[in-house]
C-alpha positions in Angstrom: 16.6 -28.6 -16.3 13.8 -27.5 -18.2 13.9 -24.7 -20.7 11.7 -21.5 -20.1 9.9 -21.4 -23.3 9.4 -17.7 -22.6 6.0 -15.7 -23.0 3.1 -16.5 -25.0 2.3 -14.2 -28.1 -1.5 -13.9 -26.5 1.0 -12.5 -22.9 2.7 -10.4 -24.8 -0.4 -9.0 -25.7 -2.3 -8.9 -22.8 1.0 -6.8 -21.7 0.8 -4.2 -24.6 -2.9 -3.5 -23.7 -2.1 -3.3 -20.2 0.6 -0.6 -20.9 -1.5 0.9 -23.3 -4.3 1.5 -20.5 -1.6 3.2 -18.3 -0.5 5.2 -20.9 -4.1 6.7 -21.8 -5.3 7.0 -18.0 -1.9 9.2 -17.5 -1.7 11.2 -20.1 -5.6 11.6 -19.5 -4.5 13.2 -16.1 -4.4 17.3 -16.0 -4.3 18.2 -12.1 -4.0 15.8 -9.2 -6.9 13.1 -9.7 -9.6 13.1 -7.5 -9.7 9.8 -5.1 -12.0 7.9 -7.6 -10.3 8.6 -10.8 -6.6 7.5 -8.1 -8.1 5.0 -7.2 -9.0 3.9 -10.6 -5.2 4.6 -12.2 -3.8 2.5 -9.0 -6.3 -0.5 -10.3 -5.1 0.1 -13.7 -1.3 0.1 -12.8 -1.7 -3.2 -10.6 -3.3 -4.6 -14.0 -0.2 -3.9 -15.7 2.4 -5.0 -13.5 -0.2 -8.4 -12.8 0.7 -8.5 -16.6 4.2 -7.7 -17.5 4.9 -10.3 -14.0 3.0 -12.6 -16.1 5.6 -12.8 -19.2 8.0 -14.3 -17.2 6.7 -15.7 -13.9 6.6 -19.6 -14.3 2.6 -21.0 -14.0 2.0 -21.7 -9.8 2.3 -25.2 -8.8 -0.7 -24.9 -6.1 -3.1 -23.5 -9.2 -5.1 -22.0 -5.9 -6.2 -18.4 -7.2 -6.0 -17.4 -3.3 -2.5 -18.4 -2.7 -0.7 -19.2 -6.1 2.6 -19.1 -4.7 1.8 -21.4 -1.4 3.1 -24.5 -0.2 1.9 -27.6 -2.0 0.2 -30.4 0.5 2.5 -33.1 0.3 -0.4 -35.3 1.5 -3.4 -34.4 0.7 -6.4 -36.2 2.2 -8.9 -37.6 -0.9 -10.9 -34.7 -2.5 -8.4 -31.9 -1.4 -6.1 -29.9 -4.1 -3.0 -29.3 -3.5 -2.7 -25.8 -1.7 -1.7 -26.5 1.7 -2.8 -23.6 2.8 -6.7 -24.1 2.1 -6.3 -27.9 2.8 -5.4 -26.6 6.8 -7.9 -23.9 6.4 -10.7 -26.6 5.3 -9.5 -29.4 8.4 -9.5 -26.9 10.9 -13.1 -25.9 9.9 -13.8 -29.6 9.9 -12.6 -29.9 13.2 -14.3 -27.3 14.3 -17.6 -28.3 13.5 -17.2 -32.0 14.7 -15.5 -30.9 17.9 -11.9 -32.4 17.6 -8.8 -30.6 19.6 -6.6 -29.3 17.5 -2.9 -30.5 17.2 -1.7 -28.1 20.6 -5.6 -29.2 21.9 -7.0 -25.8 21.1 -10.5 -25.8 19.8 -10.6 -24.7 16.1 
């Protein structure tokens, strides 16, 4: 078994300035925000936790920035990565254009 190594000093600061953000856009607050400056302080929050996740998380096998915690192809065709989920995603739109059934003979 592998030892987590733990976070990065360049994570641990990415973290601080995230928290730092949060800190400024609350205390910034004086009455209930308008939906701009909410939806702003949500995007700002999301930042943070994104951030503080990223200290400990391990890195994602699939390094797919649309699914980083998906299923890893155990066969993937010549070409593909290794996110099973856009390797399906890619045949089916390859079968679709060349006019092959798909595996229950639907048409993709």
């Amino acid at each position: 078994m592998t030892k987590n190594k733990g976070p990065t000093p360049s994570q641990w600061a990415a973290a601080d300035a995230a928290m730092s953000r949060v800190q400024h856009a609350w205390t910034g607050l004086r009455s209930i925000p308008s939906p701009d400056t909410a939806h702003a302080l949500t995007r700002t929050l999301t930042d943070a936790l994104g951030a503080v996740r990223a200290l400990y998380e391990k890195p994602t096998v699939t390094s797919c920035k649309r699914h980083p915690r998906g299923s890893v192809d155990p066969a993937p065709a010549p070409g593909e990565g290794p996110c099973l989920a856009c390797n399906m995603e890619r045949r089916r739109a390859l079968r679709g254009t060349q006019g092959i059934p798909g595996p229950r003979g639907e048409q993709s």
